[in-house]
mmCIF file of the N, C-alpha and C atoms, coordinates in Angstrom:
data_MODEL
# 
_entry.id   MODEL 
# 
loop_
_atom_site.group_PDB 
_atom_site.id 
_atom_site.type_symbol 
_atom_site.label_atom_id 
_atom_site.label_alt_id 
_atom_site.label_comp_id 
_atom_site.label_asym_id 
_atom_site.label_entity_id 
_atom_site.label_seq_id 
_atom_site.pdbx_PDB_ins_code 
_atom_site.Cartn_x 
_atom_site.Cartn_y 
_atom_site.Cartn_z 
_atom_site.occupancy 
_atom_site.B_iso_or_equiv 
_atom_site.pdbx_formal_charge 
_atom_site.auth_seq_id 
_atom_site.auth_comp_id 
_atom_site.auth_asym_id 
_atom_site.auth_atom_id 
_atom_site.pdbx_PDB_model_num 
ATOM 1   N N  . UNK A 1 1  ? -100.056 -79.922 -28.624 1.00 0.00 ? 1  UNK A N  1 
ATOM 2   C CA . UNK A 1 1  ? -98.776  -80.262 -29.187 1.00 0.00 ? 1  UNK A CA 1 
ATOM 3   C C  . UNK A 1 1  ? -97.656  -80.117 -28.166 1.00 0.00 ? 1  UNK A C  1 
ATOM 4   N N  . UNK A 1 2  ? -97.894  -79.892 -27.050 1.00 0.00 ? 2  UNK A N  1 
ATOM 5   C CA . UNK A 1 2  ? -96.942  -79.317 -26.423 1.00 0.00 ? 2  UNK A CA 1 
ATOM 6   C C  . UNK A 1 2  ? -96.284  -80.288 -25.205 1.00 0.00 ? 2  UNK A C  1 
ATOM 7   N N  . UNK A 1 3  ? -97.305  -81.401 -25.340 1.00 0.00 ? 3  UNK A N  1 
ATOM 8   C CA . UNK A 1 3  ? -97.215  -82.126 -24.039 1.00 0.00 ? 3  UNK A CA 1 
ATOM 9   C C  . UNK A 1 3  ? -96.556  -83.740 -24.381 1.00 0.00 ? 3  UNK A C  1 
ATOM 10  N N  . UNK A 1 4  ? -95.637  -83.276 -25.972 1.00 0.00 ? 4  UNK A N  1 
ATOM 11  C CA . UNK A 1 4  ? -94.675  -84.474 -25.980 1.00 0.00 ? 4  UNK A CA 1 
ATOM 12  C C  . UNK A 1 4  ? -94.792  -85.177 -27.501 1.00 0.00 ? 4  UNK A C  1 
ATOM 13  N N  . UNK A 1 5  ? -95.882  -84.258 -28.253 1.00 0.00 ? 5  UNK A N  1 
ATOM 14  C CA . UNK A 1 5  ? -95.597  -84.726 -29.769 1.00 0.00 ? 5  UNK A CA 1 
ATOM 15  C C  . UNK A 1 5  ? -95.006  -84.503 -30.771 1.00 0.00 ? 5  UNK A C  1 
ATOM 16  N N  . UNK A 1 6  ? -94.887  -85.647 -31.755 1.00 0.00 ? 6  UNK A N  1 
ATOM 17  C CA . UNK A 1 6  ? -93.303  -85.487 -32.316 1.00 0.00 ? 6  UNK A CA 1 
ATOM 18  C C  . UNK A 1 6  ? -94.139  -85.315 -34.045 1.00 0.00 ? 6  UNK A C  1 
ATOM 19  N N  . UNK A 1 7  ? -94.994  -84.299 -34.952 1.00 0.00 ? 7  UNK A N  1 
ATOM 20  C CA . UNK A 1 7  ? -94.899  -84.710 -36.369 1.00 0.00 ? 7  UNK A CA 1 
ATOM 21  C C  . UNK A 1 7  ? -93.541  -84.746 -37.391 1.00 0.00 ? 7  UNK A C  1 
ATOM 22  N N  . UNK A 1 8  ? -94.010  -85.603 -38.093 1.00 0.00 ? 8  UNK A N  1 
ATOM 23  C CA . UNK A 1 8  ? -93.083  -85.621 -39.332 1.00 0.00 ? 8  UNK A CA 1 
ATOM 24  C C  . UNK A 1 8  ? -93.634  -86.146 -40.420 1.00 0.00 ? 8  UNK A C  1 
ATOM 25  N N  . UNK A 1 9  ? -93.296  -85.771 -41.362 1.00 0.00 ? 9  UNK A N  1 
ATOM 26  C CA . UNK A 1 9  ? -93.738  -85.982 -42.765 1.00 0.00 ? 9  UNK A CA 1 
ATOM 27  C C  . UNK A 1 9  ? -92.494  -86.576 -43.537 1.00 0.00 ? 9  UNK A C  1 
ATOM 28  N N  . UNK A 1 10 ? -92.693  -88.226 -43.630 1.00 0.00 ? 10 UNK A N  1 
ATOM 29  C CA . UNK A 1 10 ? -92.042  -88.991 -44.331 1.00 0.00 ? 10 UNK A CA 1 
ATOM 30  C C  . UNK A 1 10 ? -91.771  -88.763 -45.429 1.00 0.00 ? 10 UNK A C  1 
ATOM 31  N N  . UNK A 1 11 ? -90.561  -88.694 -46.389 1.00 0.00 ? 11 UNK A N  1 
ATOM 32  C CA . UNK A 1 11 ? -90.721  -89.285 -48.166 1.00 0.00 ? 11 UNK A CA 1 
ATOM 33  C C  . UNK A 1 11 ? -91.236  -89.795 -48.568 1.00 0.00 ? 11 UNK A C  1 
ATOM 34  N N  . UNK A 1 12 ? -92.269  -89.753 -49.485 1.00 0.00 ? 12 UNK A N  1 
ATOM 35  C CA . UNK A 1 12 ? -92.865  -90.563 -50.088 1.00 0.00 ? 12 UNK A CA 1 
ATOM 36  C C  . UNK A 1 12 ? -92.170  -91.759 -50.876 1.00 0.00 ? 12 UNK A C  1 
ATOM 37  N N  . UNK A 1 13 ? -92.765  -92.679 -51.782 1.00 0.00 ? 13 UNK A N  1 
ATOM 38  C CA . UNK A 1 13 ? -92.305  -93.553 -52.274 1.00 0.00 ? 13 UNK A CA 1 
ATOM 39  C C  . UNK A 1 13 ? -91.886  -92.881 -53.287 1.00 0.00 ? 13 UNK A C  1 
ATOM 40  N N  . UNK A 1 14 ? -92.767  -92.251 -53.949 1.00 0.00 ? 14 UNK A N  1 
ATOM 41  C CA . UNK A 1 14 ? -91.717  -91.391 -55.461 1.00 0.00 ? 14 UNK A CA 1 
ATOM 42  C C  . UNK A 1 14 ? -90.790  -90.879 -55.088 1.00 0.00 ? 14 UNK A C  1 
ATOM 43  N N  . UNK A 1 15 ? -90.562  -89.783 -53.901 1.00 0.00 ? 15 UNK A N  1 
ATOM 44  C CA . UNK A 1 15 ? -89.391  -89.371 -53.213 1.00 0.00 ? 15 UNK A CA 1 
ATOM 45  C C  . UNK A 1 15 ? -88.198  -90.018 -53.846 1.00 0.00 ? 15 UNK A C  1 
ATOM 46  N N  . UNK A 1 16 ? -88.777  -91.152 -53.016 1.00 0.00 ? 16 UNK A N  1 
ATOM 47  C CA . UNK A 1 16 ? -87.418  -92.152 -52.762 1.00 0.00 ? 16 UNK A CA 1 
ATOM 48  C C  . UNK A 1 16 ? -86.636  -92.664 -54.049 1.00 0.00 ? 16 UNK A C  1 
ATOM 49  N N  . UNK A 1 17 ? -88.141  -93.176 -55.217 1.00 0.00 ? 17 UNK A N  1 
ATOM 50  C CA . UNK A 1 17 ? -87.315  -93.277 -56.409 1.00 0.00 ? 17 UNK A CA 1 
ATOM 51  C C  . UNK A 1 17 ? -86.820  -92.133 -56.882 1.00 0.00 ? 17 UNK A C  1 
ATOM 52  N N  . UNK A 1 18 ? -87.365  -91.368 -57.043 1.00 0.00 ? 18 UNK A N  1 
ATOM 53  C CA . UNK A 1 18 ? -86.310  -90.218 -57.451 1.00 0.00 ? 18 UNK A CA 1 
ATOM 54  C C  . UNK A 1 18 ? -85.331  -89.463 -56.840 1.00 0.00 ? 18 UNK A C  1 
ATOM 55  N N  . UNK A 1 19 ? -84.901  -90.457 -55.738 1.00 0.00 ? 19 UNK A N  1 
ATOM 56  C CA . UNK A 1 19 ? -83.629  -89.526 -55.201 1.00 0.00 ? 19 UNK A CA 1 
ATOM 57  C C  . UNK A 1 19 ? -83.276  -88.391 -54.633 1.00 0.00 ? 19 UNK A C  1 
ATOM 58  N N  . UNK A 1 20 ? -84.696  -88.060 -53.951 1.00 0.00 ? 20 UNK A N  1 
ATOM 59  C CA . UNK A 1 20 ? -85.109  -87.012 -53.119 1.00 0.00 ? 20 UNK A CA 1 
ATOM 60  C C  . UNK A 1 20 ? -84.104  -86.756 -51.941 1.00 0.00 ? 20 UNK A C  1 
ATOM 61  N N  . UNK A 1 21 ? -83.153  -85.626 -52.080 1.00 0.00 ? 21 UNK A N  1 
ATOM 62  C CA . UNK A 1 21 ? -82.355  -85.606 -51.111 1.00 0.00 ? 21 UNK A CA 1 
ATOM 63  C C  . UNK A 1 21 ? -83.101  -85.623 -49.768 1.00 0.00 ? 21 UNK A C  1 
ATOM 64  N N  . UNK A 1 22 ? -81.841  -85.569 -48.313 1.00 0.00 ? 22 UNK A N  1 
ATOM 65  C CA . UNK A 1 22 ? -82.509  -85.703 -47.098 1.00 0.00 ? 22 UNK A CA 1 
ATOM 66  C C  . UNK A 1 22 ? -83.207  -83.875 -47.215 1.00 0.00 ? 22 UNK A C  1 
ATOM 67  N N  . UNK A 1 23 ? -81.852  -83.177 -47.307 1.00 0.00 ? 23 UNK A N  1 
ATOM 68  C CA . UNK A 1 23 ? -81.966  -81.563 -47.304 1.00 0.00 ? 23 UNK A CA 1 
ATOM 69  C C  . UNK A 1 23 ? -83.613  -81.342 -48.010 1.00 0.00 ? 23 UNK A C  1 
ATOM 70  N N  . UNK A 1 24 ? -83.856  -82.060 -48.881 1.00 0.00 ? 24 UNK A N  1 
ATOM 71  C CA . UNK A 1 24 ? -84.913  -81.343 -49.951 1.00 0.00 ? 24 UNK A CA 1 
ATOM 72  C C  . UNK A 1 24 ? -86.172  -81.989 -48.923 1.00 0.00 ? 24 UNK A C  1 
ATOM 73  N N  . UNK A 1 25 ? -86.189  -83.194 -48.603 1.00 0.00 ? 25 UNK A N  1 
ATOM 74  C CA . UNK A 1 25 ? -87.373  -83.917 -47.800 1.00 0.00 ? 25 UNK A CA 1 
ATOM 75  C C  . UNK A 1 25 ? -87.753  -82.965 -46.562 1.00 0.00 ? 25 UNK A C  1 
ATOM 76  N N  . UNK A 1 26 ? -86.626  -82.583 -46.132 1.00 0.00 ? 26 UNK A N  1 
ATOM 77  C CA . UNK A 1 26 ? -87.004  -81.389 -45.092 1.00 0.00 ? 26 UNK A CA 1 
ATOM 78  C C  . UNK A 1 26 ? -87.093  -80.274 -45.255 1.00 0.00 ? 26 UNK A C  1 
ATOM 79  N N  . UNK A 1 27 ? -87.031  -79.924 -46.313 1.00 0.00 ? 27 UNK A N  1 
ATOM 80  C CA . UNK A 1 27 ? -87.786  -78.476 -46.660 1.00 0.00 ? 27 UNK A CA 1 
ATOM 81  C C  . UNK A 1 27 ? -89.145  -78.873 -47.235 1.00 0.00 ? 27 UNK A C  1 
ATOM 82  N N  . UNK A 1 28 ? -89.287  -79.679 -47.688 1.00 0.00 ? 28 UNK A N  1 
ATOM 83  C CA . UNK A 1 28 ? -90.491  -79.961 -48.190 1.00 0.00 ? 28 UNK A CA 1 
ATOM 84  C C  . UNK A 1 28 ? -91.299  -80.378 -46.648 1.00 0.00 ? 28 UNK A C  1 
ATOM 85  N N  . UNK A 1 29 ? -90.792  -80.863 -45.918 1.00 0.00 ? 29 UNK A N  1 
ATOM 86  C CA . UNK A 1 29 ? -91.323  -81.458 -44.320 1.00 0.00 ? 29 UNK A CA 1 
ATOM 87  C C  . UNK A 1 29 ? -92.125  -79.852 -43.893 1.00 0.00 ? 29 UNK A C  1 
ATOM 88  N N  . UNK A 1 30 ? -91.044  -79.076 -43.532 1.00 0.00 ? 30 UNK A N  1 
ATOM 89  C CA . UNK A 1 30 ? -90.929  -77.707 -43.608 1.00 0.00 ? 30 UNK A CA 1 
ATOM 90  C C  . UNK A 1 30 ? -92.244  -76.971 -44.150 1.00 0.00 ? 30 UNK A C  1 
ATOM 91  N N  . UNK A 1 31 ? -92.099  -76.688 -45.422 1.00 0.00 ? 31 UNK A N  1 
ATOM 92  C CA . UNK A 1 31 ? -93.386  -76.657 -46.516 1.00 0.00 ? 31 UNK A CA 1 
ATOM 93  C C  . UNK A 1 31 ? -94.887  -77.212 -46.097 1.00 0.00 ? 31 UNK A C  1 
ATOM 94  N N  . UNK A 1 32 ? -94.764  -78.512 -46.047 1.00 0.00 ? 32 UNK A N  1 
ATOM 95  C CA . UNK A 1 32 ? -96.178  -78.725 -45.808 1.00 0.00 ? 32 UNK A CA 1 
ATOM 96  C C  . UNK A 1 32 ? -96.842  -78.546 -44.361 1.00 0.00 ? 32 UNK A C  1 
ATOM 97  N N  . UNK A 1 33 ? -95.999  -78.951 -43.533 1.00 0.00 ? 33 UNK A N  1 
ATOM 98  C CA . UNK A 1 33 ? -96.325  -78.753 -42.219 1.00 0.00 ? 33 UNK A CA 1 
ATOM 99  C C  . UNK A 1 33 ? -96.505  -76.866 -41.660 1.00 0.00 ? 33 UNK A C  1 
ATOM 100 N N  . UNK A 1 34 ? -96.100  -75.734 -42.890 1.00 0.00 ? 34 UNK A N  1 
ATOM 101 C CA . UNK A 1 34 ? -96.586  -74.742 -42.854 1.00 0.00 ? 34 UNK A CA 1 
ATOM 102 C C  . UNK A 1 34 ? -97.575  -74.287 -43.268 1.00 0.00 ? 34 UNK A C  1 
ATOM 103 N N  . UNK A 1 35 ? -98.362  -75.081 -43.515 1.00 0.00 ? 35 UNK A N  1 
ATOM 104 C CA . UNK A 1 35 ? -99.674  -74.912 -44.406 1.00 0.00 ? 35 UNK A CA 1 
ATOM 105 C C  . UNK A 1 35 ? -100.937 -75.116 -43.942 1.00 0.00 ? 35 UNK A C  1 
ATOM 106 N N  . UNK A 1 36 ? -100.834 -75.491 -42.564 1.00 0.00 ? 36 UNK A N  1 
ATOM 107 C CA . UNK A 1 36 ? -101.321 -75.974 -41.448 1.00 0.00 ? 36 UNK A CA 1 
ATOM 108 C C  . UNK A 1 36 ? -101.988 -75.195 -40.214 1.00 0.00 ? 36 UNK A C  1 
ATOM 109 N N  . UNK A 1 37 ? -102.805 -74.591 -40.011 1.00 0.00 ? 37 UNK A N  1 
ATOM 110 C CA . UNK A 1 37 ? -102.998 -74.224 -38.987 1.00 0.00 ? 37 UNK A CA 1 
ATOM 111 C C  . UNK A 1 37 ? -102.148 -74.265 -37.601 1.00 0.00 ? 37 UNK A C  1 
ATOM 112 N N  . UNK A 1 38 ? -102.943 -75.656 -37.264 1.00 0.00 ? 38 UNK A N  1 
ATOM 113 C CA . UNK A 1 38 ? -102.311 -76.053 -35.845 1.00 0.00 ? 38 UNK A CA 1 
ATOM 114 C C  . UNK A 1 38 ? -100.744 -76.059 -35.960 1.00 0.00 ? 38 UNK A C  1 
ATOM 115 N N  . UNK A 1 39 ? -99.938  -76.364 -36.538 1.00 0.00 ? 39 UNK A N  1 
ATOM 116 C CA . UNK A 1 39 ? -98.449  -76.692 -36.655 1.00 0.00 ? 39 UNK A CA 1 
ATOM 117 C C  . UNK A 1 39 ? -97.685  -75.184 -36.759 1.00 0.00 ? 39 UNK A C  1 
ATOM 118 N N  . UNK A 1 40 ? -98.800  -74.194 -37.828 1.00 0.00 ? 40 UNK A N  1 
ATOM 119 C CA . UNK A 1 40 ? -97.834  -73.111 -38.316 1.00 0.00 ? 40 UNK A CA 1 
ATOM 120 C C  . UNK A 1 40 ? -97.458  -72.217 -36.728 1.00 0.00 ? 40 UNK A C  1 
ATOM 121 N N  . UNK A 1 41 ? -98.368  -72.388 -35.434 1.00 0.00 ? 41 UNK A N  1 
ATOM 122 C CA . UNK A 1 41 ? -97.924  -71.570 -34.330 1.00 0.00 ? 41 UNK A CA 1 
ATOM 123 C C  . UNK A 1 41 ? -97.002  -72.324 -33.648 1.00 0.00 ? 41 UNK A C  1 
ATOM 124 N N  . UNK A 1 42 ? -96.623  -73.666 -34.167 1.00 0.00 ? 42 UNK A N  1 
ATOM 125 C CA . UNK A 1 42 ? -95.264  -73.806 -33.608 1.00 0.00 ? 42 UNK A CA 1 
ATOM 126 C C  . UNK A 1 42 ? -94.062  -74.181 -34.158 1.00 0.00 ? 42 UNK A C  1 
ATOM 127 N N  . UNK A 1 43 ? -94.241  -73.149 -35.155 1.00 0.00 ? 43 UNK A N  1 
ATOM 128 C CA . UNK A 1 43 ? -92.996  -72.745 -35.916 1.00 0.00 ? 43 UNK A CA 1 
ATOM 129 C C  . UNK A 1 43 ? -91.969  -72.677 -35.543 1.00 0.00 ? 43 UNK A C  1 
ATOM 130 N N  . UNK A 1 44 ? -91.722  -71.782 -33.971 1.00 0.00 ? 44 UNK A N  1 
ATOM 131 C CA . UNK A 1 44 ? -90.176  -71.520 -33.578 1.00 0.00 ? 44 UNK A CA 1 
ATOM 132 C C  . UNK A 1 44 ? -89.934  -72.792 -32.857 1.00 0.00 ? 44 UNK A C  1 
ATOM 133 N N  . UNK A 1 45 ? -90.538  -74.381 -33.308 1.00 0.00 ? 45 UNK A N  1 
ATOM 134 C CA . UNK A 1 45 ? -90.206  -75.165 -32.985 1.00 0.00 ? 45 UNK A CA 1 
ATOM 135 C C  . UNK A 1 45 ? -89.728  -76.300 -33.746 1.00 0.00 ? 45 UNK A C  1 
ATOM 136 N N  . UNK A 1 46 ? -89.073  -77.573 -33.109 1.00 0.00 ? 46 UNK A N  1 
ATOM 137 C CA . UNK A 1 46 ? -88.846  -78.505 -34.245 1.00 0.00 ? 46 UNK A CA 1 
ATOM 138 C C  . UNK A 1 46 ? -87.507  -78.586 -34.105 1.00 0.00 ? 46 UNK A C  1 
ATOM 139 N N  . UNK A 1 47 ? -86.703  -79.285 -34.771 1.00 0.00 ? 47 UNK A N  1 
ATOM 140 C CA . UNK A 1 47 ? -85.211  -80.412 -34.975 1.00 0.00 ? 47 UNK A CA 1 
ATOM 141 C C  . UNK A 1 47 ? -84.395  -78.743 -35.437 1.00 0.00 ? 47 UNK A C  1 
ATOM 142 N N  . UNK A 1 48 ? -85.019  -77.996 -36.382 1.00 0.00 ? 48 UNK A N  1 
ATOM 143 C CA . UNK A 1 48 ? -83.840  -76.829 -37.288 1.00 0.00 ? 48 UNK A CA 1 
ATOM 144 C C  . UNK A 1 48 ? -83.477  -76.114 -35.861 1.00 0.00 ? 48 UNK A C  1 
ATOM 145 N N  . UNK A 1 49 ? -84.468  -76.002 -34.918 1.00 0.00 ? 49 UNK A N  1 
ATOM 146 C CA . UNK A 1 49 ? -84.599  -74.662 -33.611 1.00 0.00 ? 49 UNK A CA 1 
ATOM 147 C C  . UNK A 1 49 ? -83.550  -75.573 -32.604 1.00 0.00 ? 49 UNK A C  1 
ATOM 148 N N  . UNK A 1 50 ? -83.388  -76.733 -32.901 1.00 0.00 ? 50 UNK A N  1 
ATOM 149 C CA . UNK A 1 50 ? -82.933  -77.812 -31.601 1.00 0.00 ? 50 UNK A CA 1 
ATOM 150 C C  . UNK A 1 50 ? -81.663  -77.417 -31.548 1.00 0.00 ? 50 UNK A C  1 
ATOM 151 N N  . UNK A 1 51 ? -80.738  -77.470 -32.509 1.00 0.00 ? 51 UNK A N  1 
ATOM 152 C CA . UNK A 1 51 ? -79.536  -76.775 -32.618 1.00 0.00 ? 51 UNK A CA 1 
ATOM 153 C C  . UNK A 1 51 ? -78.911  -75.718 -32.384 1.00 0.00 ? 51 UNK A C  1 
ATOM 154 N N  . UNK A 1 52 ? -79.788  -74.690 -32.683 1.00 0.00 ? 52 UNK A N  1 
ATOM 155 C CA . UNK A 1 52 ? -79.243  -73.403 -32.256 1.00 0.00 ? 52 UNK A CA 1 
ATOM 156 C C  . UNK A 1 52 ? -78.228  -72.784 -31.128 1.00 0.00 ? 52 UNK A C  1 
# 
């Protein structure tokens, strides 16, 4: 993961009809991508850490 890849976990289509905020899509992004093995050790990484 380290040598330039980008995951993300899109809205789904129900998402979308139901008006799934951006805030909520990324906690839910958040959520599943912690559930994960490979992803959960690079936690202190990602778009929320980019800002800091």
């Amino acid at each position: 993961m380290h040598l330039g890849y980008h995951a993300v976990k899109c809205r789904s289509q129900r998402e979308l009809t139901k008006g799934t905020s951006i805030d909520k899509g990324v906690a839910n992004e958040l959520a599943f991508f912690g559930q994960y093995p490979p992803f959960v050790a690079e936690g202190d990484r990602g778009d929320q850490h980019a800002h800091d």
